[in-house]
C-alpha positions as CSV (number, residue, x, y, z in Angstrom):
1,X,0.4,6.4,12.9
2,X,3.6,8.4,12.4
3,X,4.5,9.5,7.8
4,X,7.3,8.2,6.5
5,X,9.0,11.8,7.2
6,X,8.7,10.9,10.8
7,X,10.4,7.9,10.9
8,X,14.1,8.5,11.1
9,X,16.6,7.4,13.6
10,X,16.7,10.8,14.7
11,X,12.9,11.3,16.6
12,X,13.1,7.7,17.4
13,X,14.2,5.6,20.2
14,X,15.9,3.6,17.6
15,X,15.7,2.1,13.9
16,X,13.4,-0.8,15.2
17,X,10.7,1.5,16.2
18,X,10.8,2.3,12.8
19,X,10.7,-0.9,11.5
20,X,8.4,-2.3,13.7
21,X,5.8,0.3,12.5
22,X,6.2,-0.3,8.8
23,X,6.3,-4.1,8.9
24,X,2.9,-4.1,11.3
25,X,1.6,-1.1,8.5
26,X,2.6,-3.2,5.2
27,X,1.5,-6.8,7.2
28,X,-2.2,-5.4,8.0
29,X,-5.0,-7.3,6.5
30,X,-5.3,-6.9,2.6
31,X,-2.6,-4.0,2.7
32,X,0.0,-5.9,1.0
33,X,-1.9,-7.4,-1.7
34,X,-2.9,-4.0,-2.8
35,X,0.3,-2.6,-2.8
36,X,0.9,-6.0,-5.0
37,X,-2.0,-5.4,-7.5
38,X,-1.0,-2.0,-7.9
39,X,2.7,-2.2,-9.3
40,X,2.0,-3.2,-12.8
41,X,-0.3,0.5,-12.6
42,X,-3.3,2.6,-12.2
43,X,-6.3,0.5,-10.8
44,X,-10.0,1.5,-10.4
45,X,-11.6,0.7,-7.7
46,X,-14.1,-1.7,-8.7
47,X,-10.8,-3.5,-10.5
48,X,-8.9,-4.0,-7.3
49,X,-12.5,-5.2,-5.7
50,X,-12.5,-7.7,-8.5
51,X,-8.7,-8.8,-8.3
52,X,-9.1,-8.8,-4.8
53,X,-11.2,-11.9,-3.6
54,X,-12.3,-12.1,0.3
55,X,-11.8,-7.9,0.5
56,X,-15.2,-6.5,1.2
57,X,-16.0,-2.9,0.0
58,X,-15.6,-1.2,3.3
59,X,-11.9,-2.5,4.3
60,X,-10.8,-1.8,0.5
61,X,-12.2,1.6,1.0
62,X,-10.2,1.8,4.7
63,X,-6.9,0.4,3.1
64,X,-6.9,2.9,0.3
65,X,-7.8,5.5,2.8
66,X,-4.9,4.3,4.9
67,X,-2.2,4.2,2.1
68,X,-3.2,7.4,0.4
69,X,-2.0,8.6,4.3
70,X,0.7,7.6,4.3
71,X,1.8,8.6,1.0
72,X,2.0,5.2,-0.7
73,X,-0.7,5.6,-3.4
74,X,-2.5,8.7,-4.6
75,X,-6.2,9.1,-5.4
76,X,-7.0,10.2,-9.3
77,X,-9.9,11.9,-10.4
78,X,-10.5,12.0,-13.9
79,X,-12.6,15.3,-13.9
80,X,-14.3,17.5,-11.5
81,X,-17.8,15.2,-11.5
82,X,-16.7,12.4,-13.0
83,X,-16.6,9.0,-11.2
84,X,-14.1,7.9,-12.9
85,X,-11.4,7.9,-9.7
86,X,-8.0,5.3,-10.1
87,X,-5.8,4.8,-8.0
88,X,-1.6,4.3,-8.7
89,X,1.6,3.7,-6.1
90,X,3.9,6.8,-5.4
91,X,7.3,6.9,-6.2
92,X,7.7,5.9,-2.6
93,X,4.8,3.0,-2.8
94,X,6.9,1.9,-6.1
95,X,10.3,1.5,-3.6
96,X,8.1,-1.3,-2.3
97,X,8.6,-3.6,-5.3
98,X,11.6,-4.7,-4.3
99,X,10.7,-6.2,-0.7
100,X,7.6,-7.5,-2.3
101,X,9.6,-9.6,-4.7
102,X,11.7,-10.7,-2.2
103,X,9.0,-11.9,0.2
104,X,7.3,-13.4,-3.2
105,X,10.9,-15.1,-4.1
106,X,11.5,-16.1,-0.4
107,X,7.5,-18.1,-0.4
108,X,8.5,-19.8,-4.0
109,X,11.7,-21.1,-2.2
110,X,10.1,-22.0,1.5
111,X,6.3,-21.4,0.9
């Protein structure tokens, strides 16, 4: 999977290759509602398991994985040996408010 610095119109065929890319990314099983639980802040793990229902431990752990990749959350550890680990959105993972709101406005409308 191509970073968000690799997706510009000017390595790519075209904007939809982009496009195409992020929407299959942000669409994949439990990705979004991650994202979701994540904007009002820093979760622990074992919060977002919890908040979560249906995610099992070991697709939480790829997802988290996956969007700590890409750049869309970042992995805190409280101190060296502590378990205390949380994880928040990046700036960029906060630009995704927005399209989540919409898609949240757009199911209260249609849904």
């Amino acid at each position: 999977m191509r970073n968000s610095e690799e997706c510009n119109p000017t390595t790519y065929q075209n904007d939809c290759d982009c496009f195409h890319e992020m929407i299959e990314f942000i669409g994949k099983r439990w990705t979004g509602i991650i994202v979701y639980r994540l904007l009002n802040g820093p979760k622990r793990y074992h919060e977002l398991l919890a908040d979560i229902q249906g995610i099992s431990d070991r697709l939480l752990t790829e997802r988290l994985r996956e969007l700590e990749t890409r750049g869309l959350i970042i992995k805190n550890v409280s101190e060296p040996g502590s378990r205390k680990v949380e994880y928040e959105l990046t700036e960029i993972g906060k630009e995704l408010e927005g399209i989540i709101n919409a898609i949240l406005k757009w199911v209260q409308a249609n849904g």
